[in-house]
N, C-alpha and C positions, 0 to 999 in steps of 0.2 A: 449234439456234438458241434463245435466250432472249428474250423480252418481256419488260423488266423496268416495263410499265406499270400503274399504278392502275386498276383498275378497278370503276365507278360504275355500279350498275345501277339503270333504272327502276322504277319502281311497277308496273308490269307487264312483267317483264322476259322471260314464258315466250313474248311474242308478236315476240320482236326476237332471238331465238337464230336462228331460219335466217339473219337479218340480220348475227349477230355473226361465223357462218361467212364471211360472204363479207370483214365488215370484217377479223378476224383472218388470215384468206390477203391480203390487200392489205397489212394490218398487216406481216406476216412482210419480205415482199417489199421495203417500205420501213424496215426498224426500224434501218438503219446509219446513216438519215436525220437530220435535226436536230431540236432538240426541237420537240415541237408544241405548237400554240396552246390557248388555254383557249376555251370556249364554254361560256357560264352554260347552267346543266341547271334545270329547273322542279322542283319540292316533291321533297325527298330521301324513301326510303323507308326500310323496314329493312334492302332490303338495301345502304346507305349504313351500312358497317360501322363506322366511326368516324369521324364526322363529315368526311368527303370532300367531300361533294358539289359546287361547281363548282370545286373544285379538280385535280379529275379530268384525264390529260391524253388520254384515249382518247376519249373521244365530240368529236372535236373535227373542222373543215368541214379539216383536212389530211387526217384521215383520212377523211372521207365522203366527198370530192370531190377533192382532191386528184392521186389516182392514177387516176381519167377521166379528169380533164381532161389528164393526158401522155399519155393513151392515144388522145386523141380527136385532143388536134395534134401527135402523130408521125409523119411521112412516112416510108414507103420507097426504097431506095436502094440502091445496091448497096455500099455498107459495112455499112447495118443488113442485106443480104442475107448477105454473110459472116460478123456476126459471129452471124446464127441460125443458121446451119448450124454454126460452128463451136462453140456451144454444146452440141451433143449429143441436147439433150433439151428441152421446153420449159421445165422446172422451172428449167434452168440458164439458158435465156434470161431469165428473166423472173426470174432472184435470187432463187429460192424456194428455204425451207429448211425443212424439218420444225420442228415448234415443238417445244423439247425441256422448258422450264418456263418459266410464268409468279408472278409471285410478288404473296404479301396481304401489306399493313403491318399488323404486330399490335404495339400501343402495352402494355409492361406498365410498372409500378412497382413495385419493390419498396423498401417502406418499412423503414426501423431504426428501433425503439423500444429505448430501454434502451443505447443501444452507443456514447453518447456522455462513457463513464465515470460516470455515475450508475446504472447497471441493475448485475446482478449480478455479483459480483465484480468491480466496476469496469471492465468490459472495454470499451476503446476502441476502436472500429477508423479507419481513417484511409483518406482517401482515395485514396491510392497502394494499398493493400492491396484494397481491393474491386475498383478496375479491373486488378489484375492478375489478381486470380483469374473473375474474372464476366465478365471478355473472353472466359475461355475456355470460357463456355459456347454449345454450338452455338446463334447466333444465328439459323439460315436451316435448316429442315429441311424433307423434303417433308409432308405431309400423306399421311396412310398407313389404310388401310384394313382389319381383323379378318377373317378368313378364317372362313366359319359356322363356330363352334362345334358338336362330336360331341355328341347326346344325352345320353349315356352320360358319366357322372364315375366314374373308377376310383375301385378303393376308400378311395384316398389323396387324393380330390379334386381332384386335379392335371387341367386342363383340358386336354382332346383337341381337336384339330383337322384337320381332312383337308388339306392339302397340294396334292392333287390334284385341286382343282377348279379348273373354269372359271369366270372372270370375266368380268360386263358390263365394269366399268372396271376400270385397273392398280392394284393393290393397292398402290403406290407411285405416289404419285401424278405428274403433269406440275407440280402446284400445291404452290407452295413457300410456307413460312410466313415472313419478312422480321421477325425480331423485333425494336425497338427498345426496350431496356432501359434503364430511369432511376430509379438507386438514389437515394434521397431519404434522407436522415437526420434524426430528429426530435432536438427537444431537451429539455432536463431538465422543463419544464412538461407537456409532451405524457407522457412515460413516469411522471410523476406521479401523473396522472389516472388512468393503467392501474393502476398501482400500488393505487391509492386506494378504483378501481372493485372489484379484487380483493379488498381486504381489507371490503369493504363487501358485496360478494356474495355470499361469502365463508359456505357453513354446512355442519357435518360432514354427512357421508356416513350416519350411524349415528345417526340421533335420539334413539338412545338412550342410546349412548357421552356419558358425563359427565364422560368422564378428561377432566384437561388436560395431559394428554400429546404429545409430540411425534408418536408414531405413528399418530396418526387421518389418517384420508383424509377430504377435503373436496371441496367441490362449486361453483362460480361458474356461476351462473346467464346460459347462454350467450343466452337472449333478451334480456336486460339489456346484457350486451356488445353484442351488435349493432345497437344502438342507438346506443352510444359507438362501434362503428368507420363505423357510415353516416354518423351527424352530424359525422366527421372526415372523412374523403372527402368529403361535400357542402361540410363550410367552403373543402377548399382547390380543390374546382372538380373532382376529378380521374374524376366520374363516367365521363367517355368514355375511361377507359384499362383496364385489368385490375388491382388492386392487389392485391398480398400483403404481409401485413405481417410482420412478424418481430421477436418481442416479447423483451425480456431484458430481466423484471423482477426487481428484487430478492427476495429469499427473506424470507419471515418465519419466523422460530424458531421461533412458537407452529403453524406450519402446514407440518410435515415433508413433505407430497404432495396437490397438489391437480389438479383437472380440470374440463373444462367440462364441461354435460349440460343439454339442455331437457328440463323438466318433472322429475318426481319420481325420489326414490332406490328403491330395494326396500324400505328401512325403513321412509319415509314412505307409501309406497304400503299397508304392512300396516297403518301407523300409522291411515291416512284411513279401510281398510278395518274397521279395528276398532271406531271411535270412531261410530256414527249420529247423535251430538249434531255432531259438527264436519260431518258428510253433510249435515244440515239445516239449517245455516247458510252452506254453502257456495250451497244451491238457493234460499233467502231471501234473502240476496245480493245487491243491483246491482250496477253496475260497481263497480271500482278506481279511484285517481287514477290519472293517468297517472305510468310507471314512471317515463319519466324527460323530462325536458318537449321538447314541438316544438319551441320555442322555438329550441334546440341548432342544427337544420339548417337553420333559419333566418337563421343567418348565416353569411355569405360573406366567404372572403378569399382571392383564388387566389394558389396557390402562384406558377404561372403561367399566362400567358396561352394556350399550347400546348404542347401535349406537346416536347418535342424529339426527332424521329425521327432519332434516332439509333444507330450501335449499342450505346453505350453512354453516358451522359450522370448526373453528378453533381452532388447539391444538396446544402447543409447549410441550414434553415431556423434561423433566427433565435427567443428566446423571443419576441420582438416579435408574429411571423406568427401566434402562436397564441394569444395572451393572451386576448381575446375568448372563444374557444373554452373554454380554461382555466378559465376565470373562470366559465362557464358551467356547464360540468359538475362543477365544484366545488359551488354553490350545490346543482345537482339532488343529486348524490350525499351532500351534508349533509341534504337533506329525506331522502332513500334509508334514510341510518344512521337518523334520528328516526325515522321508520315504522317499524323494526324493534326502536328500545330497548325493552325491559321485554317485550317480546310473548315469551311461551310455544311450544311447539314446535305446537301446535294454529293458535295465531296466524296463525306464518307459515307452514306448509301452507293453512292457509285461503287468503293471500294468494298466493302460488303458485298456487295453482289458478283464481281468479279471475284471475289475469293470463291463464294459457292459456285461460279461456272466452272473454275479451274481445277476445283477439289477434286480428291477421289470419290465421294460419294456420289452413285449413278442417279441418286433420289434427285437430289438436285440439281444436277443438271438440265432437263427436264427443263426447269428455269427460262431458261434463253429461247427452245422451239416452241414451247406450248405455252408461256406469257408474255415475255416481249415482242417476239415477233408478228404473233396475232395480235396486241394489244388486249388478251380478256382477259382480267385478274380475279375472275368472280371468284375463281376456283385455290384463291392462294390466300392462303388466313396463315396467319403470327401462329406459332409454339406459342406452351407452354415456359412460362417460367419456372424455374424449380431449384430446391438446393441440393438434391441429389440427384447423380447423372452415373450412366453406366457406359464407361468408352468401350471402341471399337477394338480394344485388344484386353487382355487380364487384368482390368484396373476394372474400379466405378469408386466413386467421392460422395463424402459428405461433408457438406460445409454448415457448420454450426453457427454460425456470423449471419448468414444469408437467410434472407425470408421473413416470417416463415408465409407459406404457402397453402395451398390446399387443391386437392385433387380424386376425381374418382366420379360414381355417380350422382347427377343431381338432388335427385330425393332419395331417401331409402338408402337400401343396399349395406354394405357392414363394411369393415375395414377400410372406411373412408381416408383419404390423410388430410387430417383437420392441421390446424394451426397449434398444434400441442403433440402432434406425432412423436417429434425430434424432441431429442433434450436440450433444453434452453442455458446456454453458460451464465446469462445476463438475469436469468428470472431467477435460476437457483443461486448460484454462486456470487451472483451480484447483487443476487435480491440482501443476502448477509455480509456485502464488501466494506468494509471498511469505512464510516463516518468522517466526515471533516471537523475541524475543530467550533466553527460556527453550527455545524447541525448538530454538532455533540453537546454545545450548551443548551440549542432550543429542545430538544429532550430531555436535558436534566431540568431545564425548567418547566417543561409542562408535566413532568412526573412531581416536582415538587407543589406545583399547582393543584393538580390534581388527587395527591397525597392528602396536603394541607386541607381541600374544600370541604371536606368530611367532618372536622372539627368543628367549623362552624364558629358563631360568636361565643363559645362558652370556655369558661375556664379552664385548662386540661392541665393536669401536673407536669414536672421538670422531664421528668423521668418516660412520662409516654411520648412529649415531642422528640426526647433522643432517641428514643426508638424509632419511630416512624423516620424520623431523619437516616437512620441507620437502613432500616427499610429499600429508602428511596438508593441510596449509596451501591447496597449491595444488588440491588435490581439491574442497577445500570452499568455497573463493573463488569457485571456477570455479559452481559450484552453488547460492552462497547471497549470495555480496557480487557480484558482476559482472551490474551494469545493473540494481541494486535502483530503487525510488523512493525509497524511506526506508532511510537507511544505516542499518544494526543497528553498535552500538555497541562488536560483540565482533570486529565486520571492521575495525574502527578498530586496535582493539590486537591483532590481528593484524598490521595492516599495522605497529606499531611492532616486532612481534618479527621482522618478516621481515629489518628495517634492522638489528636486533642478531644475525641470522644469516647478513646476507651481510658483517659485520664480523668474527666468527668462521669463517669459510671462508675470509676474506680473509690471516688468521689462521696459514693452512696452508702460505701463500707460506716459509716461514723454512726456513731450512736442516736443522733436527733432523728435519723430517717426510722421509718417502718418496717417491721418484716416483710410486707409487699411488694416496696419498693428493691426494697436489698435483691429480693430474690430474682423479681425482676434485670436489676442492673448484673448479677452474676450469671443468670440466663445467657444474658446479649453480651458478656468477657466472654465468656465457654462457646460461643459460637462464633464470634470471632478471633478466637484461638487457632481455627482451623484453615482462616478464611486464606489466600494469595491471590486475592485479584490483579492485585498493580504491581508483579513481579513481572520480571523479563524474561518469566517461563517462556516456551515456544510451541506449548499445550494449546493446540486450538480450542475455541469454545465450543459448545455443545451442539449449538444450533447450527455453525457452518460445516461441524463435521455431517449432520443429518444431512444438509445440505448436498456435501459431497458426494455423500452417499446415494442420496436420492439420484444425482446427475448421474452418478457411474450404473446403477444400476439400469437405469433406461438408457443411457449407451450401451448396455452391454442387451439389453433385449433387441435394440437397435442394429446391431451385429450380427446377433444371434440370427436376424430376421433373415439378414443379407445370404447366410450362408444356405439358409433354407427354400431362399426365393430367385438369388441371383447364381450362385455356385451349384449349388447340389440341390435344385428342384424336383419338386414332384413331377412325374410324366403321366402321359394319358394313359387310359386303360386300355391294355394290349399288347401283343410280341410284333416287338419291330426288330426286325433282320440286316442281317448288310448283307447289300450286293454289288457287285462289281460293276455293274453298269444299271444308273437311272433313265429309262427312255419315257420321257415326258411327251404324251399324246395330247394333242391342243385341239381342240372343238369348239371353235367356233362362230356361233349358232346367232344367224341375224333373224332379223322379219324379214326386209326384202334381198334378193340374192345382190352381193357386192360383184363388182366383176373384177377386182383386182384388190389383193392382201392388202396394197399400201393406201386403198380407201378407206381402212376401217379406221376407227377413232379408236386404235390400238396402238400404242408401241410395243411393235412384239421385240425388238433388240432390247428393249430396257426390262421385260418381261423376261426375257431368255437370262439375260446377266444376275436378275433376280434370282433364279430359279438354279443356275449353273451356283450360285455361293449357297445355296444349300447342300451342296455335293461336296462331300468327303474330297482329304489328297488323292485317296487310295483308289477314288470312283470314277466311271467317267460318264456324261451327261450326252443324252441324244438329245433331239428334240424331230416332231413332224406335226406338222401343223393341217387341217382339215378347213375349209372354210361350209359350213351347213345354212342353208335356208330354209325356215321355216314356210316359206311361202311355197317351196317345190317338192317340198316333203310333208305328205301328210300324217305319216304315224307321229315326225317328229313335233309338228304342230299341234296334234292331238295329246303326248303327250305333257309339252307345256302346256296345255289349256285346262287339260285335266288337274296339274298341280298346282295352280295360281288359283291364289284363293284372298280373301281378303278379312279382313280384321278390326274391330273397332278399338283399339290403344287409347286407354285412359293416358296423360303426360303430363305430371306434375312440374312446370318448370323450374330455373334454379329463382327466381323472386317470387314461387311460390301460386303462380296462376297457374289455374287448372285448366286442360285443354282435353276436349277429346277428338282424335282421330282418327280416320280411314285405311287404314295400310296395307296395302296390293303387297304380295310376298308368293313365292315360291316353294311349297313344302315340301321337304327334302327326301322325306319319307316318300313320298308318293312317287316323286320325279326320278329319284332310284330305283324305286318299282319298275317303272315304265321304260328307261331306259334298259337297264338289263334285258326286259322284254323285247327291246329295237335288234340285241343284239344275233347275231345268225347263230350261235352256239348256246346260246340261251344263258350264259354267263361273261361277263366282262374281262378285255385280256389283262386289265388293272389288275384283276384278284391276285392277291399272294399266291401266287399258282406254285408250280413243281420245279418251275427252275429257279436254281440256287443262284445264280450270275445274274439273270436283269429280272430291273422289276420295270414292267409299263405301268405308269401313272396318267391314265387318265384324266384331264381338266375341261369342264365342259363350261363354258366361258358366254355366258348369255345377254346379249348386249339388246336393249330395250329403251323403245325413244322418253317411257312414262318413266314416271320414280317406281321403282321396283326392287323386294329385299328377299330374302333367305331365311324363312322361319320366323318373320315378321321384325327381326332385330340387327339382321347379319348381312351385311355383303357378301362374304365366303363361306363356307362350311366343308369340313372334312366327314367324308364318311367312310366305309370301311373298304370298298371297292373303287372311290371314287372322290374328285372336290369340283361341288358346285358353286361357279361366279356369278355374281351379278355386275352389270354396271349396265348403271340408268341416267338420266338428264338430271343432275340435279347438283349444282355446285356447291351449294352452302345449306345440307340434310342437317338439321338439328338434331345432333343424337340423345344420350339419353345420359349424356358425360359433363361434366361440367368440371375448368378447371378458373381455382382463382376469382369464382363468383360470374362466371360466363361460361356460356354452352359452350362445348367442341363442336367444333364445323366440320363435318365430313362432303369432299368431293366424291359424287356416287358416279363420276362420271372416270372417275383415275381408281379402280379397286383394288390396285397394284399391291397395297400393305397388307390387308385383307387378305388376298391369294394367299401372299408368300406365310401368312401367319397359318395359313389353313393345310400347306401344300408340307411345312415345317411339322405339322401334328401327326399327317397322312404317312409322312416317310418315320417319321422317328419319336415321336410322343409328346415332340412341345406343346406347351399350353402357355397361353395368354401367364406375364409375370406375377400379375396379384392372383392368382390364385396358385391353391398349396393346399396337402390332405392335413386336416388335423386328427390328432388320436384322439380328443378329447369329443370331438362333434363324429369321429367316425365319418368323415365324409369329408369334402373339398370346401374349406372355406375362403375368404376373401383378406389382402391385406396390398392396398394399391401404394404405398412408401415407396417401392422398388418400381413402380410402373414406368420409367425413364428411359432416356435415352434413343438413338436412331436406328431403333432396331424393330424388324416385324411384332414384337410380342407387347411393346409398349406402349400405350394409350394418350401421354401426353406430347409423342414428337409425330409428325408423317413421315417421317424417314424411316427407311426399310432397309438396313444395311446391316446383314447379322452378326452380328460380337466376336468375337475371339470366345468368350463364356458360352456361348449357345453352339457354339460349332463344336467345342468340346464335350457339351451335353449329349450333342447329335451321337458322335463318335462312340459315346460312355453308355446310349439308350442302348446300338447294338451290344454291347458286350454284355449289360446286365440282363440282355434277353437271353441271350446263348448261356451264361451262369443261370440263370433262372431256369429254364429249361433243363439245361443238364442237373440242376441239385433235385428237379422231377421227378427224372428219370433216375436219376441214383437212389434219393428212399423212396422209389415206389420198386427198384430191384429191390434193396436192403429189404422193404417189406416185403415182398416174398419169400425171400431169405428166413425171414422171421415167422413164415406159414410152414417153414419145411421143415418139420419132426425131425431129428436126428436117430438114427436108431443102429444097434449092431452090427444089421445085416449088410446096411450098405456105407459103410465108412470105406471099405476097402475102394468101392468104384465113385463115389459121388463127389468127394473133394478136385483130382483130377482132372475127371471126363468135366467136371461144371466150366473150371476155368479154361478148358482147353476149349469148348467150345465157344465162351464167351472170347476170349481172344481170336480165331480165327473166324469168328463171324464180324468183328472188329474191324482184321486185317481186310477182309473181302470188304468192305463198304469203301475202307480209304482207297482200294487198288483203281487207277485211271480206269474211267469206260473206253 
């Protein structure tokens, strides 16, 4: 059976789940029933996932009452006597059917910049072309689940997973995702501004590179951007939906490969490090203007007034809808370019740097106390480059223009993103663009060259050079005149020699020629009878429609991916709960005793701020902090010594040298043993224990002066009671990541991304963003495309600041654990239902007394203690 109803849950929704049992088995029983009524609900929470709220049709007096009140005035009889007995079973008296899925409305957009024939290579798309291919992406999939990942990464990286365990809940879920899809296209004003913003952001990679060459690599300051993609979502209203945008900006000459990136290059980073005159003007400093003004999101103009939940729904905006906006980010990005003329390359590092102190992200801030001020930069290495990025609210972009790029791990491993991930506008659709009138003759001559070489010195008759000439003609019609937009003027006078060679064939009709010839020359009339190459049809040809086709369809895998990796991801395996208060327990465990908190080489404020935005609105966040010495404590000494263990790691680098090494690590398995052993109750107060309102989360935070890891690969690690940290001495760990043809540098000395990535799985099921279940391998596979952005989950930034997309996941793991749970419990009643024989004797009592008591053992559960 399917529910295909909405459902609205309360502000306190963990005290009404034994409630929702009983509503969803009445639900079941009646869902062939007519629609139900609405009943206004009081203040929406967060888990009012997209603006629902009294529009909901489940919390309504059909379903709360309803199904008593047939219950209460139904009389017995002897026709309701036969037809219980003749039902078999209760379940079948009473129309009960195992719930098989319920289904969420997830509202995306996906926006076009650039593809209204202004972006690169003029490429248009049309609105017949997007709905046939984007219909076919799976709009309704379940909600799916990670099976724990193996400690252990082969030597090739490639993630292990055990197969053979048990689950709380099905790893496939009952919980189906209902996606409705609403492609928006922008217009020539909108792809302007991107344009505009790029070449204004716009600064080499190589501060030292003074070529003006086309093979420099450049950089656009993705903080900057994402300010121009919020203040475009805010003007047109579309906060409450998922957008992705999809950019196809024209190419500049002067800038052969560009990419986003917060904060600083490798060059400029040496450059800051070297200079202590631009160090001390950076710390003398106040703020900055602002980058680029408030002003921006300040105004509003909605596209529409609501989503259209559909499964699929098409807009084309008007320059009208956007001119405001336009107009706007025009003015900012003209102050943008004036702040930057004449300024030196000291300048604008200077100002770069000052944006990231001043910003909101807590990551970087960091910045100014623990690099400029001590002077050690060991521990501060350049981002990644990339062309896709996932901002800090309901957005993330792809830029089709940009890169391309490559990311993921070094050797081995699977769902690498090569330099072919993305769809190419310029290799497909440009690789077929339109000839010039000089490369259009050196074709028709090397085809007639090449035609001709075959003959040879020898005599060949009238009648087979005009064929082969015919040949050649219609080869290249087919290819370079058929469905042009602008006629080449050498298709013109072909098309005059075609009329003086079906008059020469015509020719052959005369009595002196052959039968062979004849039949020949009315062959080559009858096929050219049929032919229209050099008409002003506006039939593309064959090849750019493949072409087209090709591109859309890997943009639409491309999509398809986003919705399964960045929107609606797989979560870890497990029931994760809400509760009303998180109280984060901090343990932290040195070698020798500190005598004061603000000695440790911690920032526990930048940790707390961490840990506090993983907390729901609805939540509130403790924190208590312990400071442990291994030196004064021997069980606890004992047991890290018991679990450090060490490891020979084969390391294949990224130029292909082979290295073996030694790797001191932490086994997680053991250290959880032993620890719960430390504890006086014999179990940890972390555990998901009996109260419904706080969970204490545990964090045992082990700081160690050697290089030291977490199951030979890991800074952090979640386990099921508990998340064990590392942080060791070691500012530039070469991991096992490589983006762009260079390792990632991990500080082992700041594990701060790590935790929050680890702390984010423990509370609610996130998982690192490349990975996802697939049905096909039955298991979690790899796809790093999506791995972006300044968020704990993503591999190519060190920013740790969680998404607006990840917070809503958080929100979405409780509810689909409470639906999961309850559709349990309702067909594992229903089966018993289904065990219970119907018979004669007790129709009179069993109907009744069943539901009387299942509702007032109901009511007892919700009554306050």
């Amino acid at each position: 059976m399917t529910i295909p109803y909405t459902i609205n849950f309360p502000r306190h929704a963990h005290r009404l789940f034994p409630l929702l049992f009983l509503l969803v088995l009445f639900l079941a029983a009646s869902s062939h029933g007519s629609p139900l009524g609405n009943r206004k609900s009081g203040r929406s929470s967060v888990f009012s996932l997209f603006n629902l709220k009294e529009k909901s049709r489940f919390w309504s007096e059909a379903v709360i009452r309803g199904d008593f009140e047939d219950l209460k005035s139904s009389s017995p009889g002897k026709a309701g006597a036969v037809n219980y007995t003749k039902a078999g079973n209760i379940a079948n008296y009473l129309k009960l059917l195992e719930v098989d899925s319920m289904f969420l409305p997830v509202p995306v957009n996906f926006i076009f910049i650039g593809f209204e024939g202004k972006g690169n290579q003029e490429f248009k798309l049309h609105a017949e072309e997007l709905e046939r291919w984007f219909t076919k992406i799976d709009h309704i999939f379940e909600h799916t689940r990670v099976p724990q990942i193996g400690e252990v990464l082969t030597p090739f990286y490639k993630i292990s997973v055990d197969k053979e365990q048990r689950h709380h809940l099905p790893i496939i879920s009952h919980i189906n995702y209902n996606f409705s899809v609403h492609a928006i296209q922008m217009g020539e004003k909108v792809i302007s501004v991107f344009q505009r913003a790029i070449d204004v952001l716009a600064h080499k990679d190589d501060v030292v590179d003074t070529r003006e060459d086309r093979t420099s690599l450049w950089q656009v300051d993705v903080g900057m951007m994402d300010i121009i993609f919020t203040s475009l979502v805010e003007y047109l209203q579309l906060e409450n939906a998922y957008n992705v945008f999809i950019l196809n900006p024209k190419r500049n000459v002067k800038r052969a490969k560009y990419g986003y990136r917060r904060g600083l290059s490798g060059t400029e980073i040496n450059f800051l490090k070297e200079n202590k005159d631009l160090q001390a003007r950076i710390l003398q400093s106040g703020s900055v203007p602002e980058r680029v003004p408030g002003v921006i999101a300040k105004i509003k103009r909605p596209l529409s007034q609501k989503h259209p939940m559909e499964k699929f729904a098409w807009t084309i905006t008007e320059d009208t809808d956007t001119i405001e906006w336009y107009n706007t980010c025009q003015d900012a990005l003209n102050n943008v370019e004036k702040l930057y003329q004449g300024k030196d390359t000291a300048d604008i590092i200077q100002h770069k740097v000052l944006q990231l102190l001043n910003g909101k992200n807590e990551d970087a801030k960091h910045l100014k106390e623990k690099v400029l001020k001590s002077g050690d930069f060991s521990g501060l290495h350049a981002e990644c480059l990339t062309d896709t990025w996932i901002g800090k609210d309901r957005w993330a972009f792809i830029d089709l223009s940009a890169g391309p790029f490559s990311w993921g791990p070094a050797v081995g491993g699977e769902g690498v993103r090569t330099e072919l991930s993305l769809p190419n506008v310029e290799k497909t659709i440009g690789a077929v663009a339109e000839i010039s009138e000089a490369e259009a003759e050196d074709r028709l001559q090397e085809a007639i060259q090449e035609k001709f070489a075959v003959f040879g010195d020898k005599d060949h008759q009238a009648i087979d050079i005009l064929l082969a000439e015919i040949d050649i003609y219609e080869l290249f019609a087919f290819k370079h005149c058929k469905g042009r937009k602008v006629k080449l003027a050498l298709c013109e006078e072909l098309d005059e020699r075609m009329q003086d060679l079906k008059n020469e064939l015509q020719s052959f009709e005369g009595e002196e020629y052959d039968e062979s010839h004849k039949k020949k020359a009315v062959d080559a009339l009858k096929r050219m009878e049929n032919w229209n190459l050099f008409s002003d049809t506006l039939e593309e040809s064959q090849n750019y429609t493949v072409a087209r086709d090709a591109f859309l369809a890997h943009l639409g895998a491309t999509l398809w991916g986003s919705m399964r990796h960045i929107i609606a991801p797989s979560m870890a395996d497990g029931a994760f709960h809400h509760y009303e208060k998180i109280s984060f327990q901090l343990f932290i465990i040195t070698e020798e005793k500190v005598k004061h908190i603000n000695n440790l080489p911690l920032d526990l404020e930048v940790l707390k701020d961490g840990l506090s935005s993983l907390v729901l609105p609805s939540q509130k966040s403790m924190f208590s902090q312990h400071m442990l010495s291994r030196s004064e404590d021997p069980a606890l000494a004992m047991a890290f010594s018991v679990s450090r263990r060490a490891a020979a790691v084969p390391v294949l680098l990224v130029n292909g040298t082979y290295r073996k090494t030694v790797r001191s690590y932490l086994d997680s398995s053991i250290l959880q043993h032993q620890l719960q052993r430390l504890n006086d109750h014999g179990s940890l107060k972390g555990t998901h224990g009996h109260s419904r309102s706080t969970l204490e989360v545990p964090i045992f935070w082990f700081i160690h002066n050697d290089q030291l890891l977490v199951d030979k690969h890991y800074q952090a690690k979640a386990l099921s009671d508990m998340i064990i940290i590392v942080q060791s001495e070691s500012s530039s760990w070469e991991s096992h990541l490589q983006c762009n043809g260079h390792s990632l540098l991990w500080d082992l000395r700041r594990p701060i991304k790590a935790a929050l990535a680890a702390v984010a799985e423990h509370l609610s099921g996130l998982v690192p963003l490349h990975l996802v279940y697939s049905h096909g391998h039955e298991t979690a596979i790899e796809d790093w495309i999506w791995s972006v952005g300044c968020n704990p989950l993503s591999a190519t930034s060190r920013g740790w600041h969680i998404s607006q997309f990840q917070s809503d996941i958080m929100a979405r793991s409780y509810i689909l654990t409470a639906l999961e749970e309850s559709i349990q419990l309702v067909n594992s009643a229903i089966h018993l239902l289904v065990m219970e024989r119907t018979c004669i004797l007790c129709y009179d009592i069993v109907p009744c007394q069943l539901f009387r008591s299942m509702f007032i053992q109901q009511i007892c559960i919700l009554q306050p203690k």
